[in-house]
C-alpha positions as CSV (number, residue, x, y, z in Angstrom):
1,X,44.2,-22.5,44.0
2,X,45.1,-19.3,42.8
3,X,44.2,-16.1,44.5
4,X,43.7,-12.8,43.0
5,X,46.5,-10.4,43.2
6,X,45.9,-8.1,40.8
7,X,45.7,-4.2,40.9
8,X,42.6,-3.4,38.1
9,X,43.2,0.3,38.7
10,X,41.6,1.7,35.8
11,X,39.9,-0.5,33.1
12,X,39.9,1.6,30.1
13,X,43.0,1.3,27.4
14,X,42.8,4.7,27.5
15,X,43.2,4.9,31.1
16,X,40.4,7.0,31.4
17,X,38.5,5.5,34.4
18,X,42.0,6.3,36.2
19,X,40.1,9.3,37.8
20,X,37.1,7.6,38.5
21,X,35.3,8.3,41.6
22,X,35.2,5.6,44.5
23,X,32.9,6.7,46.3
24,X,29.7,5.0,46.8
25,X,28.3,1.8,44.7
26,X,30.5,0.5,42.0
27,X,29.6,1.0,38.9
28,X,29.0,-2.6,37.0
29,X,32.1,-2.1,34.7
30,X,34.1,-1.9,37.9
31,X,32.4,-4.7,39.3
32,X,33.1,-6.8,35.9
33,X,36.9,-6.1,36.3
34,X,37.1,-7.1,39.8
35,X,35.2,-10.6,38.8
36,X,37.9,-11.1,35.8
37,X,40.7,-10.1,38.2
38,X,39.1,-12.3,40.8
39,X,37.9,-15.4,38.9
40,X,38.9,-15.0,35.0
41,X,42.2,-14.9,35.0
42,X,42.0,-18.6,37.2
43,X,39.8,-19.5,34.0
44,X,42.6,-19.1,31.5
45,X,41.2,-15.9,31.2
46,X,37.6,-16.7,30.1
47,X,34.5,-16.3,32.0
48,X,31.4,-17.4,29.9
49,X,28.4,-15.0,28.9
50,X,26.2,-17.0,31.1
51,X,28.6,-17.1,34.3
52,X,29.3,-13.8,33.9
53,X,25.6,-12.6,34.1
54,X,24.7,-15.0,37.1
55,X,27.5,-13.8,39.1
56,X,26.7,-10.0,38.3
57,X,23.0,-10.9,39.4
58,X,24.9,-11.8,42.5
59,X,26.2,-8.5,43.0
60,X,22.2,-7.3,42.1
61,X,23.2,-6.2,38.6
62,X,20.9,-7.4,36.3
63,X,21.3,-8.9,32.8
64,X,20.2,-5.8,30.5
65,X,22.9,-3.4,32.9
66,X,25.7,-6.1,32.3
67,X,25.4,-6.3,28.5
68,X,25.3,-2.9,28.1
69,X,28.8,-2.7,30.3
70,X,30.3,-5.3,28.6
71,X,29.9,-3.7,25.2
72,X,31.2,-0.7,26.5
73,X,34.1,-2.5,27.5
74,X,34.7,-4.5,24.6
75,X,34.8,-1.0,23.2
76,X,37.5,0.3,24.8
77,X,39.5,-2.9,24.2
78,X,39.3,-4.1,27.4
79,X,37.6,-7.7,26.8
80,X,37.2,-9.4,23.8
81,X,34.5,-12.1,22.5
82,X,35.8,-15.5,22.5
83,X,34.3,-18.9,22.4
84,X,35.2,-22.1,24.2
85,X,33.5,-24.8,22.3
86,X,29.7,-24.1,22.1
87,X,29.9,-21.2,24.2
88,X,30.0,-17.5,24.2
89,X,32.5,-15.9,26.5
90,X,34.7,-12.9,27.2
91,X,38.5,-12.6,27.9
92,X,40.4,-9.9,29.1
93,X,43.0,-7.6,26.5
94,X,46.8,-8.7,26.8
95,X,47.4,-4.9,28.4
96,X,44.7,-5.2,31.0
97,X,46.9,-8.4,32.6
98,X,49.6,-6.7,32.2
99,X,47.4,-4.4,34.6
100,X,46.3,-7.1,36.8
101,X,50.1,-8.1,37.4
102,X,51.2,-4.9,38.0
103,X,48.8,-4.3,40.9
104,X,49.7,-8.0,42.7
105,X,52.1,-6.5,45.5
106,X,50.3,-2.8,46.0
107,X,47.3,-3.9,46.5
108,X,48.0,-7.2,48.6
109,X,51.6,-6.5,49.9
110,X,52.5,-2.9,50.0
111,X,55.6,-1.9,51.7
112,X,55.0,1.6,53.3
113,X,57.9,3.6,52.6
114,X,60.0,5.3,55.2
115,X,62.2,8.7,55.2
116,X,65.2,6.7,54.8
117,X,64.0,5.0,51.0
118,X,64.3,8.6,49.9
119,X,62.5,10.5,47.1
120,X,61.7,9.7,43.3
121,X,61.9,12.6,41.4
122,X,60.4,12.8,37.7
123,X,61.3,15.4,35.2
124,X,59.4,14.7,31.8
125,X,58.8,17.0,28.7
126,X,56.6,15.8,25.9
127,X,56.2,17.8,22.6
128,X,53.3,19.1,22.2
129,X,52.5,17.7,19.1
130,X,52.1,14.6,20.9
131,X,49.2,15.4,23.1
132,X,48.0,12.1,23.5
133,X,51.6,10.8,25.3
134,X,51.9,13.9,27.6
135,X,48.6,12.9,29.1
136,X,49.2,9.2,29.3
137,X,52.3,10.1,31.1
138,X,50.7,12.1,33.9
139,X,47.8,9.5,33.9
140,X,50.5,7.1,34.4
141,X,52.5,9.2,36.9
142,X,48.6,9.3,38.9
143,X,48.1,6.3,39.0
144,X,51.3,4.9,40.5
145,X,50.9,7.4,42.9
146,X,53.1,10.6,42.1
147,X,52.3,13.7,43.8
148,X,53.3,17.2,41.8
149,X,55.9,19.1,43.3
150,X,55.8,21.8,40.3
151,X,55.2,21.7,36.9
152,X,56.6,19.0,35.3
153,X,58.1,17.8,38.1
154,X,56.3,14.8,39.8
155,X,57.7,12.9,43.3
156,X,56.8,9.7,45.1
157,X,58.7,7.6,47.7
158,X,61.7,6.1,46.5
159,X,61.0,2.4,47.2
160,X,58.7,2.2,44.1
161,X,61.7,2.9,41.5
162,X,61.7,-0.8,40.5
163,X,57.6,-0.6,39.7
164,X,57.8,2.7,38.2
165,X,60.8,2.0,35.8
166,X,59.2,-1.3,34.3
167,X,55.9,0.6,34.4
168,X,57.0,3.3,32.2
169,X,59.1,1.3,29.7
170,X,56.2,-1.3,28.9
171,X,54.2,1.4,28.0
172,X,56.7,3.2,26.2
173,X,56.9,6.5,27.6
174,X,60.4,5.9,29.4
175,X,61.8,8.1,26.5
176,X,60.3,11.3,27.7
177,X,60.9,10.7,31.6
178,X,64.5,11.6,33.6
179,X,64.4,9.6,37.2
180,X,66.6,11.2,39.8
181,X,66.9,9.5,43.3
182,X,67.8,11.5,46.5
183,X,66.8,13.0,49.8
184,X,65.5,16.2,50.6
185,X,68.6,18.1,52.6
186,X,67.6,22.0,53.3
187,X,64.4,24.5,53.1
188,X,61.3,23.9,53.9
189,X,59.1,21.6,56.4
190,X,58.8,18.3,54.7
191,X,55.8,17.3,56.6
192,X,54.3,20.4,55.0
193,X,55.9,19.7,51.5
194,X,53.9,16.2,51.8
195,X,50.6,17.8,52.6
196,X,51.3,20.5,49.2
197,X,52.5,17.5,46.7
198,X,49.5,14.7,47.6
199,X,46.1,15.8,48.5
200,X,45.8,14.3,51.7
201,X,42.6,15.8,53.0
202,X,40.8,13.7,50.3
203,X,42.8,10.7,51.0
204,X,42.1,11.0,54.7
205,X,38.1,10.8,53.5
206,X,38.5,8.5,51.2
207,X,39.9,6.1,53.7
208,X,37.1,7.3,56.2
209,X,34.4,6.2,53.5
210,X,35.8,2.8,53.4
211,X,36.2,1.9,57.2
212,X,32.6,3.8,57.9
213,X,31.4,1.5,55.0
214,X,33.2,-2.4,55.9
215,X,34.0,-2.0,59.9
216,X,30.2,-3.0,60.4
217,X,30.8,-5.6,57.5
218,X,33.5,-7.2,59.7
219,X,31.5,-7.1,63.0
220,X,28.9,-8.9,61.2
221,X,31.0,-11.5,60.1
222,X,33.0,-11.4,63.7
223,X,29.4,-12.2,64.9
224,X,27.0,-14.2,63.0
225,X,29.2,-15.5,60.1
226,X,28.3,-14.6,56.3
227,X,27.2,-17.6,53.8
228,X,30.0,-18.4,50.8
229,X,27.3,-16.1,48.7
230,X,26.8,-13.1,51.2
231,X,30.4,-13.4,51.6
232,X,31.1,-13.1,47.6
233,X,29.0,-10.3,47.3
234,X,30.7,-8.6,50.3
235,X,33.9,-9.5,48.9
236,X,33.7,-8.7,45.5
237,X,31.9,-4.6,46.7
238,X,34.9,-4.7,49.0
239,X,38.0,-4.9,46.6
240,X,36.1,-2.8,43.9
241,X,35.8,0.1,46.1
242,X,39.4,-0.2,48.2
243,X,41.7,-1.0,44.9
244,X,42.4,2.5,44.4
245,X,43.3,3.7,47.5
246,X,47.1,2.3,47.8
247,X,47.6,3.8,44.1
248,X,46.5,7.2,45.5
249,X,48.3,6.6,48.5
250,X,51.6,5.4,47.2
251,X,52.6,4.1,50.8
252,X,53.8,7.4,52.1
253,X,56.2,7.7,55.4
254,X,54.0,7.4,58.1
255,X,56.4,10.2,59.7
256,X,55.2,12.9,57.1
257,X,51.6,12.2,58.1
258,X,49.4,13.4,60.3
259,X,49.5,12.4,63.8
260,X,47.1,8.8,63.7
261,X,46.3,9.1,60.0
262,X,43.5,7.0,59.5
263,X,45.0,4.6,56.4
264,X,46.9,2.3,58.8
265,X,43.3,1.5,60.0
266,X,42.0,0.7,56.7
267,X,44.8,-1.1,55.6
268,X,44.4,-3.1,58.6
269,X,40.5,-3.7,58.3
270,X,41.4,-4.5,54.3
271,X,43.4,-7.3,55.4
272,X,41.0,-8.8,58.0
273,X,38.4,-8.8,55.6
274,X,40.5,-10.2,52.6
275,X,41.5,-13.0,55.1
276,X,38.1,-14.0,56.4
277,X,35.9,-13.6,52.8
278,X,38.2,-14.8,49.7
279,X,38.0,-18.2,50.3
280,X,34.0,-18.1,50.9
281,X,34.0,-16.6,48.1
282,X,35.9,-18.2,45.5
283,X,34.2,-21.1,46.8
284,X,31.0,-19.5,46.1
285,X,32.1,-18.0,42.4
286,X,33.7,-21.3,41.2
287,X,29.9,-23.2,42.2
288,X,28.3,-20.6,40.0
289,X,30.9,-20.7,37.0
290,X,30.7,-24.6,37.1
291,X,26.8,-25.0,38.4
């Protein structure tokens, strides 16, 4: 059986939704990802029209708000139309698994970094006649989690060099970027340097939102149990709304933080609840793809 592992941070080519809010209910585009990421790709990346709408009607989505999110998805390149025999389906756009992959260890396994990994430091200049790659670069930057030091020069722990060097070269934007490497030696409290670069007040909220929204989810389950379709829908809400957070967060020293930052307890609830409702609910999305 094959779990997802996959990081759908933005689902746009364009990259667009990389900004997108996470606050409060998914939006059904979101929610479509998440079930591709989830269940599609296990499907040789096809999920069929009429799976597709039954398990969004799952998530209480119905069938005119689904079409109207898939077209607007197929728009944007991000699934296609394609048959299977007799029946109408969707698959996912070669970049967005490239997406999906991408995402496997931050979301499931990150490794917080620690004062010792050091600092990535990104130094980029992009003509100005092309627009278009500046702001793919600092979309890019975003979304692996770089905070701005200055203008044009972006920093984020130095244990995600690997991801960000095979990030930037697939989508060809390596050849405006320098990568330096190092520690910071002299002026300045880092601790405050941390709190200038990232935005940390709304990262402190945003992880509030989620354990004020899934602790109770979790003492429910703890208590009563969830059926393999309560636990789906819980499930599916769930990784929608937290797969953002460690790209905001790159995994930052827990030293440079503020004393019992509240994303160690989020990361910890995330993990409890991955652990008690994936296999409910694959068991329950796999009944409904194959009724």
């Amino acid at each position: 059986m094959t779990d997802y592992r996959g990081g759908m941070t933005v689902v746009t080519k364009e990259r667009s939704d990389a900004d997108a809010r996470i606050t409060g209910d998914p939006a059904p585009r979101q929610l479509i990802v998440t079930l591709f990421g989830l269940y599609g790709r296990a499907e040789k990346n096809w999920l069929s029209v009429a799976a597709l709408v039954r398990l969004m009607g799952e998530l209480g989505v119905d069938g005119p708000a689904v079409r109207s999110s898939i077209s607007r998805l197929k728009r944007r390149e991000v699934l296609a139309s394609s048959r299977r025999g007799t029946s109408a389906g969707y698959s996912m756009s070669p970049w967005l698994l490239d997406v999906l992959a991408e995402g496997d260890a931050r979301i499931f396994g990150r490794t917080r970094a620690s004062i010792d990994d050091g600092w990535l430091v990104v130094v980029f200049s992009v003509p100005e006649s092309e627009r278009e790659n500046r702001h793919a670069l600092r979309t890019e930057l975003t979304r692996l989690g770089f905070g701005t030091a200055a203008s044009g020069v972006w920093i984020a722990p130095g244990n995600i060099e690997r991801e960000v060097r095979e990030t930037l070269e697939r989508r060809d934007l390596h050849r405006y970027v320098d990568i330096f490497n190092g520690s910071h030696i002299a002026f300045g409290d880092l601790r405050s340097k941390v709190r200038d670069w990232w935005d940390l007040d709304e990262l402190t909220a945003l992880y509030a939102e989620f354990i004020d929204a899934y602790r109770p989810i979790l003492k429910q389950f703890d208590k009563d149990g969830f059926t393999p379709g309560e636990a789906f829908a819980h499930y599916v809400e769930m990784l929608t709304m937290w797969r953002r957070l460690p790209y905001r967060d790159p995994g930052l020293p827990l030293d440079l933080l503020p004393d019992g930052w509240n994303s160690v307890v989020a990361e910890e609830l995330f993990r409890e609840l991955n652990a008690a409702l994936s296999g409910p609910a694959r068991e329950h999305a796999l009944e409904t793809i194959h009724p």
